[in-house]
N, C-alpha and C positions, 0 to 999 in steps of 0.2 A: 807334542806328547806331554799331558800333564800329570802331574804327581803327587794328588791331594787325598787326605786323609779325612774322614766326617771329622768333626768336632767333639762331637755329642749320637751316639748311636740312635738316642732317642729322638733328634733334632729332624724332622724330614727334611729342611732344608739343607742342612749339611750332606745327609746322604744322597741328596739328589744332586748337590754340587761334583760330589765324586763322580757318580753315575753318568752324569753330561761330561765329564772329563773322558771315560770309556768311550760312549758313545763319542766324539769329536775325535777320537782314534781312528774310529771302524767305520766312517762314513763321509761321504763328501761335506765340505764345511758349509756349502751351501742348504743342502737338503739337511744337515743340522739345525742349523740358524733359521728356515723356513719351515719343521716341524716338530720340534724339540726345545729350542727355545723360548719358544711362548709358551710353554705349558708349567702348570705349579703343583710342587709336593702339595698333596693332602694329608696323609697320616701312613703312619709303617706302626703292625700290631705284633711283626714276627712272621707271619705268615705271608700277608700280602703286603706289598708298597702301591699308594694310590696317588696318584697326578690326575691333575685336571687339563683336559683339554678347552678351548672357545666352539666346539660344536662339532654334530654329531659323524661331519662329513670330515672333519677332520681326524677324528678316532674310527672310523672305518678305516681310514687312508692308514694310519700309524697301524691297524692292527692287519691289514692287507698285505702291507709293505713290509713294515718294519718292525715286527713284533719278534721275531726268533733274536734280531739284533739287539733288543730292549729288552731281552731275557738272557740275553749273555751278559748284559751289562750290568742288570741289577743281581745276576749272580754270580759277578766278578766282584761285585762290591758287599754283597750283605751274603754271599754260600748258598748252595744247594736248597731248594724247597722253599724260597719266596720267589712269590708270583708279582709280576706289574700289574696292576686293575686302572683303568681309563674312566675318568668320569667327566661327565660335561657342565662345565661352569662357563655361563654368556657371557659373566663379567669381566674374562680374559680378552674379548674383544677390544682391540683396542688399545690396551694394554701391555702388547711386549715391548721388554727393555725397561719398563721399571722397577724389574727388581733384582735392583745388582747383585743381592744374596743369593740369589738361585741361579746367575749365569758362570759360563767357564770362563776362565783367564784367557784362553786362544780366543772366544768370540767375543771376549766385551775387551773394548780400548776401556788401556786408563788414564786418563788424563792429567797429564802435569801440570803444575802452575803456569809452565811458559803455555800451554795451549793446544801443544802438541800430542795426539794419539798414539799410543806408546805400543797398544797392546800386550804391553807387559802386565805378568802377574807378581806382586811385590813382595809377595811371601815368597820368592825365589832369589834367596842371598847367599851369597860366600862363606856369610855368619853360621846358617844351619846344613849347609854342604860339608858333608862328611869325607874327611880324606882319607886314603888307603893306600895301601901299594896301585892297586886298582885303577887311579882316578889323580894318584899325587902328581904325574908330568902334567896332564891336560888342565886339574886346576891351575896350575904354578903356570901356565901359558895364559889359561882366562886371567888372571889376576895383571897379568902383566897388561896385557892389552884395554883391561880396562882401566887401568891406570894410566895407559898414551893411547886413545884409540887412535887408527890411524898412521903412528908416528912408529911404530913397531917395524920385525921383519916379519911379524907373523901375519901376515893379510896376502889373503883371505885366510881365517882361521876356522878348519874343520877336524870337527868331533865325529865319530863314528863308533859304532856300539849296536849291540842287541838293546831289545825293548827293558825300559824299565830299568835301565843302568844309572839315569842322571844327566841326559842328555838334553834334556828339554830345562830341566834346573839350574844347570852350569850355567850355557847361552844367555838366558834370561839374567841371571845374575851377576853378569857384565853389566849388561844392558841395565839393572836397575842401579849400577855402581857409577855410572858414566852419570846419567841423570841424578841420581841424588846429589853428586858433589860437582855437577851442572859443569862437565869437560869441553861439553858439544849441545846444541840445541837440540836437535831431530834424530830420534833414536825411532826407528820402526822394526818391532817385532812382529813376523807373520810365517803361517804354516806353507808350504808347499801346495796345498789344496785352493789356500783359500787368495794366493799370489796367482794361481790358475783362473779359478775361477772370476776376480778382477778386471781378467785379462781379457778372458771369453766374454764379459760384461762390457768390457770398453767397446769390443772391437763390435758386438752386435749391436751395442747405444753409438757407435760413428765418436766416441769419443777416449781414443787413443794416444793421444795426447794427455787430456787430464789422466789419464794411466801414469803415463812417463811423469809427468809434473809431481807424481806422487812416491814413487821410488827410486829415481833419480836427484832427488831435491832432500835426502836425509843423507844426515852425517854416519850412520851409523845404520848396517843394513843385517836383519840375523834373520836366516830363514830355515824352518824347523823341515826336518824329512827332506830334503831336496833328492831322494832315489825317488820320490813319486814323479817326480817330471819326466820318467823313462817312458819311450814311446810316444814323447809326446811334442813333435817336431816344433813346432806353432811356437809354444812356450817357451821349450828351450831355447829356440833364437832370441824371445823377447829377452829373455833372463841371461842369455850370453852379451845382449847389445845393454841391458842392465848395469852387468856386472864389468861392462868395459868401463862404461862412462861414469860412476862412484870408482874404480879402481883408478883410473886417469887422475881423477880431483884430489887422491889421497882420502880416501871416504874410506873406513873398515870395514870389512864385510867378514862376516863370522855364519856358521854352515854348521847343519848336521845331521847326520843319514846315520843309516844302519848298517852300512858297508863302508869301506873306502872306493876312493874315486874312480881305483883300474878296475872294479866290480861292479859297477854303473853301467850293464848292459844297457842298449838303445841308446845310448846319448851321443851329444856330437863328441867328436876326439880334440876338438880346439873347447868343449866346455869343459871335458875332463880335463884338460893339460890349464886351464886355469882353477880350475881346483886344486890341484897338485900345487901351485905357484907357489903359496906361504906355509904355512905350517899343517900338518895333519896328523890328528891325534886320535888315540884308543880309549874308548873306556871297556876295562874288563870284567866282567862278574867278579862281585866283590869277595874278599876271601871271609873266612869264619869270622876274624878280629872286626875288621871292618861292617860285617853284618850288624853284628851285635852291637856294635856302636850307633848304625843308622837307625837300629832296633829302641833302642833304650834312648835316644834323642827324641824318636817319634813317640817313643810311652809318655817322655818328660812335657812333651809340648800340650800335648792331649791330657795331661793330670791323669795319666793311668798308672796305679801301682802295679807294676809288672815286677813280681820277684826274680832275683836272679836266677834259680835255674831254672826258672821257667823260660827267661830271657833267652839265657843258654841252646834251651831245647828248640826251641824256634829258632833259632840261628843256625842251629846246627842243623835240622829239617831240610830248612824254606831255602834252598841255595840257587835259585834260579838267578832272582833280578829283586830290588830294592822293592820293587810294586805287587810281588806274591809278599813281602815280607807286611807289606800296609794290607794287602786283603786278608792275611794270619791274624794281624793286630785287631783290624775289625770284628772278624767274625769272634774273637776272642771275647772282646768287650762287649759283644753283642749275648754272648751266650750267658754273661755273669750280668751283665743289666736286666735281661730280659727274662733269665728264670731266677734269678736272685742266688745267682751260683760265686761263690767267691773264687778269685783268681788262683786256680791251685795248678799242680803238673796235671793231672786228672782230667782237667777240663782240657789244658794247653794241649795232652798227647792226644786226648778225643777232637779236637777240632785241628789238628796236625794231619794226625790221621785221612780223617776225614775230607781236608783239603788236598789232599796231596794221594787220594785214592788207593792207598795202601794197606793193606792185612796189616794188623798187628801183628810185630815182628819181634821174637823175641831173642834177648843177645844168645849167641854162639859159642861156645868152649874156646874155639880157636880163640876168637873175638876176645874174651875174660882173660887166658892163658896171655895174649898178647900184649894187654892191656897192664894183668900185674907183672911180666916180664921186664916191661918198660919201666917201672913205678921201681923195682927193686935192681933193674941195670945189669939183668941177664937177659942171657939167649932164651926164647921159651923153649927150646928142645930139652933143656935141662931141667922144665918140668915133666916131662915124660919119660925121663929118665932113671935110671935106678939109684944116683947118687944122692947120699944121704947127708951132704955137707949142711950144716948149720943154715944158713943162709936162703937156701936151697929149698930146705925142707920145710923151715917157715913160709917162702912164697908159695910152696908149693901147696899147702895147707888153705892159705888166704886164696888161693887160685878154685881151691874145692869148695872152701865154705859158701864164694861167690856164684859158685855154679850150683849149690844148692839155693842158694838164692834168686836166681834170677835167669834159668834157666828150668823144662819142663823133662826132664831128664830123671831117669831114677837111679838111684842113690848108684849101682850097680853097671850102668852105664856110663857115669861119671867117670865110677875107676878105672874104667876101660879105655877112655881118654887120657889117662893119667898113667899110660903106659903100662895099662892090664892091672891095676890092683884093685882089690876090691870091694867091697864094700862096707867092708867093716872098718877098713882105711879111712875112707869117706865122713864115715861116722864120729871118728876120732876127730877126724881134721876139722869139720862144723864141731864139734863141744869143745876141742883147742885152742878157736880164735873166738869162739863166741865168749869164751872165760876172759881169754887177753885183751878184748873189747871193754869188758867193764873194771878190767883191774889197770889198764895201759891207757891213760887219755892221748897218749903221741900215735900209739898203733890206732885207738880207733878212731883217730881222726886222718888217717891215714889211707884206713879202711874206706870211711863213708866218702874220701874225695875219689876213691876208686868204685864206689857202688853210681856217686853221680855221675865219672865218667863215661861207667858201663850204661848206665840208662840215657843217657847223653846219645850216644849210640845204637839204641832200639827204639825202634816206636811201638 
């Protein structure tokens, strides 16, 4: 599972990089790598994104097969209403694999000075791994282990999480901590899919052994999804007799699914009870704090000026997984490059919206009542109360003017909220704080962090 951002919205190459990252999610790594990786960005206008394929039997196939999958992907990556277009370029014959800008991290090895194929992606470091309540136990374990692979109590070390958490970033960022400060020679990173499909490879080429010689022979073993091997008897034995023979020699071995190991339906009970053996860890959907930090990392790396409460609103939205937070980010940048729209909340709430298939939602009295209740350290029931204390009356005021602001409520209905008063109350309480606004700079600065927490809250 990869976790790449375009560079450049304008760049087809970048966007196609991401794009193969989806796709290498939702499909076998083979049937990837035999029809998807030979193909090259042409040009993205907004509307359509165009690839070229090596001929015409080959974009029949892709649009036969794989076309609803090729439209999930390129509208997990660029939003709603761009289409993929196939065109056919001869000069791709021949051709795939040289162009390491257009391939994914899962299917292109990277090659270390010592020689060794790594299959690791290098842009996945400890450095831009963002920590949280979330994710703090399970990096402070990767760190550890990649500091002794090996030599730890944690082996085999498994991560487990929903999509989109960090799971594919963490892993790999052992793995390129080990190699760069050169702990251990043989470090092999590989997906679940494509450890299968090797397998079923050997065993039809009579050459099962070269199999073994090649994963039993690294010092360091991290294999991405391992719940795909459910069901799938053949493999799991190889990868149980695997995982004997690197655990005997003191070899690391580092894992990560979407489940933990007692939720591994179909597998053997001697493969799950050696997963269980060393350490195994959670990552959780990240909280608000931590969003917003993954958020404004990824604007910084990408030179995007993301204002903060735009930041904010996005964070507060996108609460799924780290990967809706980078398809936000994009389609963001894509709407201010492409129609020449500057990054405002306007644009942020429309493609929020938008992404996240929701009505414009507008805040709620409770919602407002709640919000200045807290701000001023009462109960809200004593804004709909008849008590006239000082204190009181003023939030009580800033609670009305807010809800003529930002709610679609008539004046009349307001006061009816407000514990049946009525509207001439209303009236008062908007031209009382709109006055104390421009004569108080402490109240109205008091006001507006309570109008951005109210919009913070509605889309």
């Amino acid at each position: 599972m990869t976790e790449l951002v375009p560079r450049r919205v304008d760049d087809p190459d970048a966007i196609w990089l991401a794009i193969c990252d989806v796709l290498h999610e939702k499909m076998p790594h083979q049937a990837f790598m035999t029809w998807f990786q030979p193909m090259r960005p042409v040009s993205y206008d907004g509307k359509r994104f165009t690839v070229a394929v090596s001929c015409r039997f080959n974009a029949d196939w892709i649009e036969s097969h794989y076309l609803p999958i090729l439209k999930q992907a390129v509208t997990a990556v660029l939003g709603d209403g761009v289409e993929p277009v196939l065109s056919i370029d001869m000069s791709l014959n021949g051709k795939a694999g040289q162009r390491g800008k257009t391939r994914t991290a899962a299917a292109t090895p990277v090659v270390r000075p010592n020689g060794h194929e790594s299959n690791l992606n290098e842009r996945y470091r400890f450095e831009n791994f963002i920590e949280g309540d979330c994710n703090k136990f399970a990096r402070a374990a990767a760190v550890s282990i990649a500091a002794s692979p090996g030599k730890t109590q944690y082996n085999p070390f498994l991560i487990y999480g929903g999509a989109g958490l960090g799971k594919t970033h963490l892993i790999q960022a052992i793995g390129n901590h080990i190699l760069i400060n050169r702990l251990v020679k043989r470090v092999l990173y590989v997906t679940s899919e494509h450890f299968t499909a090797d397998f079923v490879n050997a065993i039809q080429a009579n050459k099962t052994e070269a199999f073994c010689r090649i994963y039993r022979n690294v010092d360091v073993l991290l294999l991405d999804d391992v719940q795909f091997f459910m069901a799938k008897e053949k493999t799991q034995e190889e990868f149980f007799h695997t995982f004997n023979a690197l655990h005997l020699e003191g070899k690391q071995l580092i894992f990560s699914s979407d489940r933990p190991p007692r939720d591994l339906e179909g597998f053997d009970k001697r493969l799950v009870s050696r997963l269980q053996w060393g350490l195994v860890s959670e990552l959780q959907t990240p909280d608000l704090e931590t969003r917003l930090a993954i958020l404004n990392n990824l604007a910084t790396e990408d030179r995007i000026a993301l204002p903060d409460d735009a930041a904010q609103f996005i964070a507060a939205h996108v609460t799924d997984n780290i990967r809706d937070l980078q398809s936000a980010l994009i389609q963001i940048l894509a709407q201010s490059s492409l129609m020449k729209r500057n990054i405002t909340m306007e644009l942020v709430r429309d493609v929020v919206r938008a992404t996240s298939n929701e009505r414009k939602r507008f805040a709620t009295v409770d919602l407002i009542q709640e919000s200045v209740a807290k701000e001023f350290g009462i109960p809200s029931d004593l804004l709909r109360s008849k008590t006239r204390k000082k204190e009181v009356a003023f939030a009580r005021h800033v609670a009305m003017y807010l809800c003529t602001e930002h709610t679609k409520l008539t004046l009349k209905a307001i006061g009816l909220h407000f514990g049946g008063r009525d509207h001439a109350t209303v009236i008062h309480a908007r031209m009382t704080i709109a006055e104390r606004i421009k004569a108080d700079s402490l109240e109205s600065s008091r006001i507006e962090k309570l109008k951005r927490r109210i919009e913070l809250m509605s889309l």
